[in-house]
C-alpha positions as CSV (number, residue, x, y, z in Angstrom):
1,X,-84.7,-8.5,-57.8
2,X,-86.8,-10.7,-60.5
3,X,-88.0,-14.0,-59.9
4,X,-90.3,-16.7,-61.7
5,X,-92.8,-18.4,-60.1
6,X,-94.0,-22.2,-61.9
7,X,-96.9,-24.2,-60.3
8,X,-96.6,-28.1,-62.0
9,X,-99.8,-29.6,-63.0
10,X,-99.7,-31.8,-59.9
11,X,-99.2,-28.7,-57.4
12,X,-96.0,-28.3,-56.7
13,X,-94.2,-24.9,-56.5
14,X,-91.1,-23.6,-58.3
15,X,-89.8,-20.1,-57.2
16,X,-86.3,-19.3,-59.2
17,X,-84.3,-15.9,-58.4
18,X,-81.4,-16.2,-60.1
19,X,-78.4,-13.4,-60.0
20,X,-75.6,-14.0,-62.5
21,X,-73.1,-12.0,-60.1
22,X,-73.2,-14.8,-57.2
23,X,-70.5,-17.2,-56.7
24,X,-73.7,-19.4,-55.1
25,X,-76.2,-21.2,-55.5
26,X,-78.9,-22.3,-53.1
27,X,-81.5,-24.7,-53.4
28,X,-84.1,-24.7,-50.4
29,X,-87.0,-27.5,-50.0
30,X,-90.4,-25.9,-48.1
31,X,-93.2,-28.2,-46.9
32,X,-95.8,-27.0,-45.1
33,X,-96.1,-29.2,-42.1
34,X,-94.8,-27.7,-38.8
35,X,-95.9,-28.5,-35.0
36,X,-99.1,-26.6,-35.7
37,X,-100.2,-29.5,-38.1
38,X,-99.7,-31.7,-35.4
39,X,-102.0,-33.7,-32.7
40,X,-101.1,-34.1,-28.9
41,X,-100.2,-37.3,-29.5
42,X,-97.2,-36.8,-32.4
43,X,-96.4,-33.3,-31.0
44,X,-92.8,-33.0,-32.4
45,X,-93.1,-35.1,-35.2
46,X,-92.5,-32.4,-37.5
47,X,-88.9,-31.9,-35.8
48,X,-87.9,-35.3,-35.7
49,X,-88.9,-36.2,-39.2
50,X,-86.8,-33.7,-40.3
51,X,-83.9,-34.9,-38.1
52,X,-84.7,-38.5,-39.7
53,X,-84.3,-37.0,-43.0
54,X,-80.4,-36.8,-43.0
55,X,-80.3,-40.5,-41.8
56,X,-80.3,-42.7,-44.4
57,X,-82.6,-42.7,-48.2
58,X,-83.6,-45.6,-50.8
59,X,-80.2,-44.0,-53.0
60,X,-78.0,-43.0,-50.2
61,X,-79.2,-45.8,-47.2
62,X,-76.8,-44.3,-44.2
63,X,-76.5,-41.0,-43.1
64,X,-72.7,-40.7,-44.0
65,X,-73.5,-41.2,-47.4
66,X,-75.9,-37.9,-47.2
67,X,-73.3,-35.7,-45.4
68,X,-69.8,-36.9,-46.5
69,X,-71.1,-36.0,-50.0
70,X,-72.9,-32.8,-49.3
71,X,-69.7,-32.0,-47.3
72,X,-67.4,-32.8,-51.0
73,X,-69.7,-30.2,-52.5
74,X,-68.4,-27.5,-49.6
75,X,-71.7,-26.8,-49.3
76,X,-73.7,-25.0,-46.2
77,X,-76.4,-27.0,-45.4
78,X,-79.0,-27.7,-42.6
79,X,-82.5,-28.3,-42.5
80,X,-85.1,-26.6,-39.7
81,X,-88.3,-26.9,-38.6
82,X,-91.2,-24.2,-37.5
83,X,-94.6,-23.7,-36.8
84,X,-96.4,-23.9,-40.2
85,X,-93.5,-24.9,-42.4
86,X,-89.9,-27.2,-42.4
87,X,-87.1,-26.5,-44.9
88,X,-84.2,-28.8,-46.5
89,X,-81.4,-26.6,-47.9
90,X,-77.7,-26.7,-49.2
91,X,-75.9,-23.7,-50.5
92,X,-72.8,-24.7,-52.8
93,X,-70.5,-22.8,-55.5
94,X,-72.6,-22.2,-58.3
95,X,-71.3,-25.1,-60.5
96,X,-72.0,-27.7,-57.7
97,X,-75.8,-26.9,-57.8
98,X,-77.2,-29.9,-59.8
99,X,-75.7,-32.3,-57.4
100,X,-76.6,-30.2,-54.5
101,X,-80.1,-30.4,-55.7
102,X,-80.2,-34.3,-56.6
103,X,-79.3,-34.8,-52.8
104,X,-81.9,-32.3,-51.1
105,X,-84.2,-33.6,-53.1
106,X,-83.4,-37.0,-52.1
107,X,-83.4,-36.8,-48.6
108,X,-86.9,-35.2,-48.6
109,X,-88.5,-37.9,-51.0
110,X,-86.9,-40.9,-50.1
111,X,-86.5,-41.2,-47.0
112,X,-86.5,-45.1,-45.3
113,X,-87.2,-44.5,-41.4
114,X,-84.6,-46.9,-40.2
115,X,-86.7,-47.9,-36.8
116,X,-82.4,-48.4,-35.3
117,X,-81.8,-45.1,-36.7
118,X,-85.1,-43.5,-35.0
119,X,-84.0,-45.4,-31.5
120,X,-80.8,-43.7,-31.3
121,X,-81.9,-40.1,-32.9
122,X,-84.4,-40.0,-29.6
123,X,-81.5,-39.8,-27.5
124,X,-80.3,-36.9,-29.8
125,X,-83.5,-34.8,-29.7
126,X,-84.2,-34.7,-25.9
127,X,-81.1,-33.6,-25.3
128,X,-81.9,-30.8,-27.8
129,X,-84.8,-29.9,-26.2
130,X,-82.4,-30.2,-22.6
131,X,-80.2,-27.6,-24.2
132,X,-83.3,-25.8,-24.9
133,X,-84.0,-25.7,-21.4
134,X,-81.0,-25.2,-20.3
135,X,-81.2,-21.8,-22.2
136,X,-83.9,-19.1,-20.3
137,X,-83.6,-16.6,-23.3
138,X,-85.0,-19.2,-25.6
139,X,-87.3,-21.2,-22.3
140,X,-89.2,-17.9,-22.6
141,X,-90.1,-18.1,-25.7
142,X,-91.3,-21.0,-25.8
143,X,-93.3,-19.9,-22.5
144,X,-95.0,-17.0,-24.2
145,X,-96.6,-19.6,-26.8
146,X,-97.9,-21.6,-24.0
147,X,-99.5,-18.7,-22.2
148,X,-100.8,-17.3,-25.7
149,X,-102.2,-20.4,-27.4
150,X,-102.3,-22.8,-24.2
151,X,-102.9,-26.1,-25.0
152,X,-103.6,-26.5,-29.2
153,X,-100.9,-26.7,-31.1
154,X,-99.8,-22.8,-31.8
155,X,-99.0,-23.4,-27.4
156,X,-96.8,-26.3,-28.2
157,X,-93.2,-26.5,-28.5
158,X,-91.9,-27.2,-32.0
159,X,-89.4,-29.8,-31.0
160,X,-92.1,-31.8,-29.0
161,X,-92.3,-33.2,-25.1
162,X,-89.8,-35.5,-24.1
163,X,-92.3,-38.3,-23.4
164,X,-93.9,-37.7,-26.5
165,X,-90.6,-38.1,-28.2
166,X,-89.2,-41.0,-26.5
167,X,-92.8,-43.1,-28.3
168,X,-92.8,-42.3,-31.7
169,X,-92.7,-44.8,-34.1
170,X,-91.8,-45.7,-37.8
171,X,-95.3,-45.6,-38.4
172,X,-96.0,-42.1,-37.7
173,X,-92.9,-41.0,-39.7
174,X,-95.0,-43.0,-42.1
175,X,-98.5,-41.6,-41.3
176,X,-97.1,-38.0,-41.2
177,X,-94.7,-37.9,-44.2
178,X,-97.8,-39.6,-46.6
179,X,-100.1,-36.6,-45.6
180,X,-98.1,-33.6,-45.6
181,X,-94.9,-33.8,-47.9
182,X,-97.0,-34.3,-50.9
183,X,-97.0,-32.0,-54.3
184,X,-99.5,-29.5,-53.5
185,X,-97.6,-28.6,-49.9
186,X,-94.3,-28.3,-51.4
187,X,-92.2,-25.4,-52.3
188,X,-89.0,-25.7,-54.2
189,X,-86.5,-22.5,-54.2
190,X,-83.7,-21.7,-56.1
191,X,-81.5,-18.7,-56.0
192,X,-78.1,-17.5,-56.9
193,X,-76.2,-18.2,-59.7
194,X,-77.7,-20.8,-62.7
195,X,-79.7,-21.2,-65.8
196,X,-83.5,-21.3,-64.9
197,X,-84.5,-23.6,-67.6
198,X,-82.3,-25.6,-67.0
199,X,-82.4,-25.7,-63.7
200,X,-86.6,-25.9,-63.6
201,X,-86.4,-28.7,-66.2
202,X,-84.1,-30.9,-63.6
203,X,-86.5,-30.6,-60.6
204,X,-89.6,-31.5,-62.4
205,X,-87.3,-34.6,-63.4
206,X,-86.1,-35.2,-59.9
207,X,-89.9,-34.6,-58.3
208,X,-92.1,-36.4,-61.1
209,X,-92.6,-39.1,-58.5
210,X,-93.8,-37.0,-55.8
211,X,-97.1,-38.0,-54.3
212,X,-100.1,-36.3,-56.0
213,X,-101.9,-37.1,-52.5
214,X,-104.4,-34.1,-51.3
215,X,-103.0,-32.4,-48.6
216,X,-104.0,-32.9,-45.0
217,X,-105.0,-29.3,-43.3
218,X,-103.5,-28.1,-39.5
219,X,-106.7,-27.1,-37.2
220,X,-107.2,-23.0,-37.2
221,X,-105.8,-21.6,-34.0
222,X,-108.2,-20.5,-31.3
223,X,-107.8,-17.3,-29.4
224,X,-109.9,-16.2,-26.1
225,X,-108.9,-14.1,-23.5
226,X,-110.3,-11.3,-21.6
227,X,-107.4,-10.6,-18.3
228,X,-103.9,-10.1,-18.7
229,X,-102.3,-13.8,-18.6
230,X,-99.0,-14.5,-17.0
231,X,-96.6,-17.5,-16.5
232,X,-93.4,-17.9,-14.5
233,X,-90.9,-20.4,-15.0
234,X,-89.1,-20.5,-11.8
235,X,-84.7,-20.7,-12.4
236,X,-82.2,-19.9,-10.0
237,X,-80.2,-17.3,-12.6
238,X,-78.5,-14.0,-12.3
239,X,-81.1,-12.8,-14.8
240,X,-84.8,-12.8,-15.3
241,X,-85.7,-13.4,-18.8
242,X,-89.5,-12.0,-19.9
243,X,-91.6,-11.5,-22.7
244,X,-94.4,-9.1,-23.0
245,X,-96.9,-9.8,-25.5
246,X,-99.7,-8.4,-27.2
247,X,-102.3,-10.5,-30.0
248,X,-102.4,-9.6,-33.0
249,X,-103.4,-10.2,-36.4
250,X,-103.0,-12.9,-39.2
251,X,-100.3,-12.3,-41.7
252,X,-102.8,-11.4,-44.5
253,X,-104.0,-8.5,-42.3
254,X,-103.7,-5.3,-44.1
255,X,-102.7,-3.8,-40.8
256,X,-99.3,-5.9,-41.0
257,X,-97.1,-3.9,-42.0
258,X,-98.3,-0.8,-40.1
259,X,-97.5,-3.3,-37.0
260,X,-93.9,-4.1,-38.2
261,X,-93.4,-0.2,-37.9
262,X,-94.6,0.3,-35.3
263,X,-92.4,-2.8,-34.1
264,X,-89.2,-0.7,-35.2
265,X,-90.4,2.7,-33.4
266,X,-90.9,0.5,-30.0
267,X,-88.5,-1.4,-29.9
268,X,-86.0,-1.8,-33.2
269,X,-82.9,-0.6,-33.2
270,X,-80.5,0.9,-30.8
271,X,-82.0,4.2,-31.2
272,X,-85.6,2.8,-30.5
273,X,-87.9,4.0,-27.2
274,X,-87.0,0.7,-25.2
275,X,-83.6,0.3,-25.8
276,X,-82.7,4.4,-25.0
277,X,-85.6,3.8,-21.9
278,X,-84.4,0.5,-20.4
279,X,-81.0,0.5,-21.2
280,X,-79.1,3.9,-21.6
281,X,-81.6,5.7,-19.3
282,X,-82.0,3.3,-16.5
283,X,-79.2,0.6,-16.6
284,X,-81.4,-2.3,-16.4
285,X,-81.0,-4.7,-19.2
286,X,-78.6,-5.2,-21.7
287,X,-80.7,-6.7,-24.4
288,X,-84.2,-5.4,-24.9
289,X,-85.7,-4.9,-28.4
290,X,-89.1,-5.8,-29.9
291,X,-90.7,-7.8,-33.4
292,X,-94.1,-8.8,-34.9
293,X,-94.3,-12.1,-35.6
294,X,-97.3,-13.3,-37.7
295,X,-98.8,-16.3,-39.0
296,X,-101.5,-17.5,-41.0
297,X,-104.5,-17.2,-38.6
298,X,-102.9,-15.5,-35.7
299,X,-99.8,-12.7,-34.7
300,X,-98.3,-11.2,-31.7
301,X,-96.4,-8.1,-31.0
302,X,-93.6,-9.3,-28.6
303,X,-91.5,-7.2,-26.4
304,X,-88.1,-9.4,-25.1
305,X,-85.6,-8.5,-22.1
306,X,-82.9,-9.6,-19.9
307,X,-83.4,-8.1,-16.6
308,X,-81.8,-7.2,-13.1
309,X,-83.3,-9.6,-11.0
310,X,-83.7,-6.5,-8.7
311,X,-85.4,-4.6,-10.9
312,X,-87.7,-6.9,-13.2
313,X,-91.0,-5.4,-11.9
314,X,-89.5,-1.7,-12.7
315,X,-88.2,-2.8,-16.1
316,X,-91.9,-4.4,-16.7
317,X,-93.3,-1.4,-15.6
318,X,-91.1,1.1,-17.6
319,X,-91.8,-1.5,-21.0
320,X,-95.6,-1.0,-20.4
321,X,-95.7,2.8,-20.2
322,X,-93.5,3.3,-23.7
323,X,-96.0,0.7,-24.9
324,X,-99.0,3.3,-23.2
325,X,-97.5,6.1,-25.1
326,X,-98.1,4.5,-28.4
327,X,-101.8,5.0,-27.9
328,X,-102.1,8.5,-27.2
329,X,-98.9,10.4,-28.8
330,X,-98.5,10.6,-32.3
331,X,-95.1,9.4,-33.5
332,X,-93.2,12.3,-35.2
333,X,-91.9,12.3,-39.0
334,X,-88.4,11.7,-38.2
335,X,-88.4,9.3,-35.6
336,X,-91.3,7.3,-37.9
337,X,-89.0,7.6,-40.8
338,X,-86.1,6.0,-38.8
339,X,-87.8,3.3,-37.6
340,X,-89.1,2.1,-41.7
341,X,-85.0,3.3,-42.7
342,X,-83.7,1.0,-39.4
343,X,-86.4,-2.1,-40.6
344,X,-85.9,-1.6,-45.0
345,X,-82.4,-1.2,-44.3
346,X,-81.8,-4.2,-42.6
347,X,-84.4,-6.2,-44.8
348,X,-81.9,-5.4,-47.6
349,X,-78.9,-6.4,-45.7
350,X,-79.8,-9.5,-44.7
351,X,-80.4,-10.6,-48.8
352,X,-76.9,-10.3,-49.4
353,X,-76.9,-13.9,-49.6
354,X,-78.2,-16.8,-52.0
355,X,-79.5,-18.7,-49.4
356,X,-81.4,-15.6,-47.9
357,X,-83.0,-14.8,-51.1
358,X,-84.0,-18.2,-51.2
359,X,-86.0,-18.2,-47.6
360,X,-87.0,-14.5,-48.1
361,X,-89.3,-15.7,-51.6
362,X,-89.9,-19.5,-50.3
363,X,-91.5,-17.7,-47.0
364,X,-94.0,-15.9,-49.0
365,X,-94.6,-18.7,-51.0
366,X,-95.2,-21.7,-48.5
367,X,-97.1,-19.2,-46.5
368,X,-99.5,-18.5,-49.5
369,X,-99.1,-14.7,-49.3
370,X,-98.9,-12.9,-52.6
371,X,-95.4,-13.1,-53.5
372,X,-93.3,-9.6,-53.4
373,X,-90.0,-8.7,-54.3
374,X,-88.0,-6.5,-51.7
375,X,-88.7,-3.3,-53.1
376,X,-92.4,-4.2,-52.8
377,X,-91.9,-4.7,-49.4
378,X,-90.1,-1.5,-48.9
379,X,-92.8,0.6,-50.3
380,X,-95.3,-0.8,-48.1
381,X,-93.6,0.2,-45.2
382,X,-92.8,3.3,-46.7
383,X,-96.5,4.2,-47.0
384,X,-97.4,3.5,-43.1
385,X,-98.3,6.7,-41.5
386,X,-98.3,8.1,-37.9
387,X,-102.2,7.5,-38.0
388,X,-101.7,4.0,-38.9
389,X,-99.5,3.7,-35.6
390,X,-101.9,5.1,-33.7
391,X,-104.6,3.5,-35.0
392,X,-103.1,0.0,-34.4
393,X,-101.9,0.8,-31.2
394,X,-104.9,2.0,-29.7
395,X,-107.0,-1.9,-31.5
396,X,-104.2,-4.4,-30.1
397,X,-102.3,-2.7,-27.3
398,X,-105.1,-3.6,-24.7
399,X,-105.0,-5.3,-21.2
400,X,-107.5,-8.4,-23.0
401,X,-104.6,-9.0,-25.5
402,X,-102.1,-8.7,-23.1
403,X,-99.3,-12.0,-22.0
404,X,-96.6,-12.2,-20.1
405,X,-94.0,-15.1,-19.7
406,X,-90.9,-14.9,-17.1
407,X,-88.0,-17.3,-16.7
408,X,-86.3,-16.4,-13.7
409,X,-85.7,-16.6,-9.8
410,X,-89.5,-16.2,-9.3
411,X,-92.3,-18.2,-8.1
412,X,-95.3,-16.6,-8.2
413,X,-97.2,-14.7,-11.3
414,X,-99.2,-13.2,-9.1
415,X,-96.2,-10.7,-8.0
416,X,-96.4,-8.8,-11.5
417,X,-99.9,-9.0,-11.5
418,X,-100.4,-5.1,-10.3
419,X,-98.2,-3.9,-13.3
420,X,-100.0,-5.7,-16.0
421,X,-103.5,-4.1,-15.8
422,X,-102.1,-0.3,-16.5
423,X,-103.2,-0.2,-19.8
């Protein structure tokens, strides 16, 4: 899979992949601005910026005018926001690609902040984060940030308090969008099927007028601990929902990848140690599975469950001692060689798409990591060894890196607190 990679003399980013054999075409906008390049006082501003995005520009002023003709292109579009980065994208037939590109490239440029428009999208965005609430598989994870990262802004949620929400203002749409979504922090991704000088030619032209502005920084993540740290959200439910998890590294770490695998032995697929442990052995969960998720100055290896009420403490317990086991036993060929077939495998299957080729390069990109092609990827997993596990497992899998959230019919942390100092 080839792609180009363009920087413009004023910073901005081109990444092209194209693949004459699509039918698609996608064209994904990456900024890096996310909740960690917030301050206490705008914490969601990322989210709702993006939300504000869709509602109304200089060329198309209401939001109808965005979405009735994205919606004439047939196009799939959305737009999301994360930690270190948001994304504008629309994925179209092939021949519907210029105009699909004139309009993302709109809405993130030219935005106009309607303060009437911003009043009622409040409305809208706490009851997203109600939903969210209203959902204990994804409460939890926002839990395990908190008890991670506490109170900087890798502990906050992405989509912001509700108070915090309900008092933003024009100007800090304003403020925000001047600092961040400026040349040097963006990213602009195309994949599928077009002609790349063409197509690179037309989004100089559409983002000559981007502000040359230096970009504004997010504060480096802080990490100190030295107990096991725990945090229960207390929900009447038939199921208690938990995380376990276990700091990391950065995502520059060369001891990434040999994480990732060791992700997919623990915890991958349906042939992985927790799922045959926790849920064909003992009955106890029906979803229970494990991933690495890294950043640019911190990671986590997280362990994720849906539990018998009765029997969270034994599933907790059970999660912890196939976690133990990674330190002292060395993983076998086969099963090690399942685990990097299970995680390549699915890496490959899930860039079937135009718009997944698209995030897949943009990722690498607006995360500043030397950009690889898939097969890149591949190899590096294929070179982990069973000495690598081991040697990973025995630096991070430690009662000082240790953090457990729990949504659930539970009040008191201190109830798991005998289980989480085994290690």
């Amino acid at each position: 899979m080839k792609f180009q990679r363009k920087v413009l003399e004023n910073g901005l980013r081109i990444i092209t992949v194209p693949d004459k054999n699509s039918l698609a075409a996608t064209c994904l906008v990456l900024v890096e601005a996310g909740s960690k390049y917030e301050t206490k006082q705008i914490n969601g501003v990322s989210h709702f910026l993006e939300h504000m995005c869709f509602k109304g520009t200089t060329k198309r002023p209401k939001a109808l005018d965005i979405t009735s003709e994205l919606d004439s292109l047939g196009a799939q579009y959305n737009a999301f926001t994360a930690q270190e980065y948001t994304g504008y994208y629309a994925k179209v037939r092939a021949e519907k690609l210029d105009q699909a590109l004139d309009i993302v490239s709109d809405i993130y440029l030219n935005q106009i902040f309607d303060p009437a428009e911003i009043e009622k999208e409040k409305g809208v965005i706490v009851e997203e984060i109600n939903m969210y609430e209203d959902m204990p598989q994804r409460k939890v994870q926002d839990l395990i940030m908190k008890v991670l990262y506490g109170d900087q802004p890798a502990g906050w949620n992405v989509a912001g308090e509700k108070d915090i929400v309900r008092s933003l203002t024009r100007d800090n749409f304003i403020d925000y969008h001047s600092k961040h979504y400026v040349a040097s922090g963006t990213t602009v991704v195309v994949a599928g099927n077009f002609d790349e000088t063409i197509t690179v030619e037309k989004i100089e032209k559409l983002f000559s007028d981007i502000s040359a502005k230096e970009k504004h920084c997010k504060p480096e993540t802080k990490e100190n601990q030295q107990l096991p740290q725990a945090e229960i959200f207390f929900k009447e439910s038939d199921q208690s929902h938990l995380v376990l998890a276990f700091r990391t590294c950065n995502i520059f770490d060369e001891r990434y990848y040999a994480l990732e695998v060791l992700s997919g032995v623990l915890g991958g697929g349906m042939s992985s140690r927790l799922f045959q442990r926790i849920r064909e052995q003992m009955g106890a969960a029906y979803y229970i599975g494990s991933r690495h998720d890294a950043y640019t100055d911190h990671g986590y290896l997280e362990i994720s469950a849906g539990a018998d009420n009765k029997r969270t403490k034994e599933v907790v317990s059970a999660v912890l001692e196939e976690v133990a086991r990674l330190k002292n036993d060395a993983i076998g060929d086969k099963e090690l060689q399942t685990a990097k077939d299970y995680l390549i495998g699915n890496m490959f299957l899930n860039l079937e798409t135009s718009d997944s080729i698209a995030s897949f390069f943009g990722g690498q990109e607006v995360l500043r990591q030397p950009m690889m092609n898939p097969n890149d990827v591949a190899a590096k997993m294929q070179a982990v060894t069973s000495e690598d596990l081991l040697a990973v497992a025995n630096q991070f899998i430690k009662n000082d890196r240790l953090n457990f959230a729990l949504v659930g019919p539970y009040k008191n942390s201190g109830d798991f607190s005998d289980v989480l100092s085994v290690l």
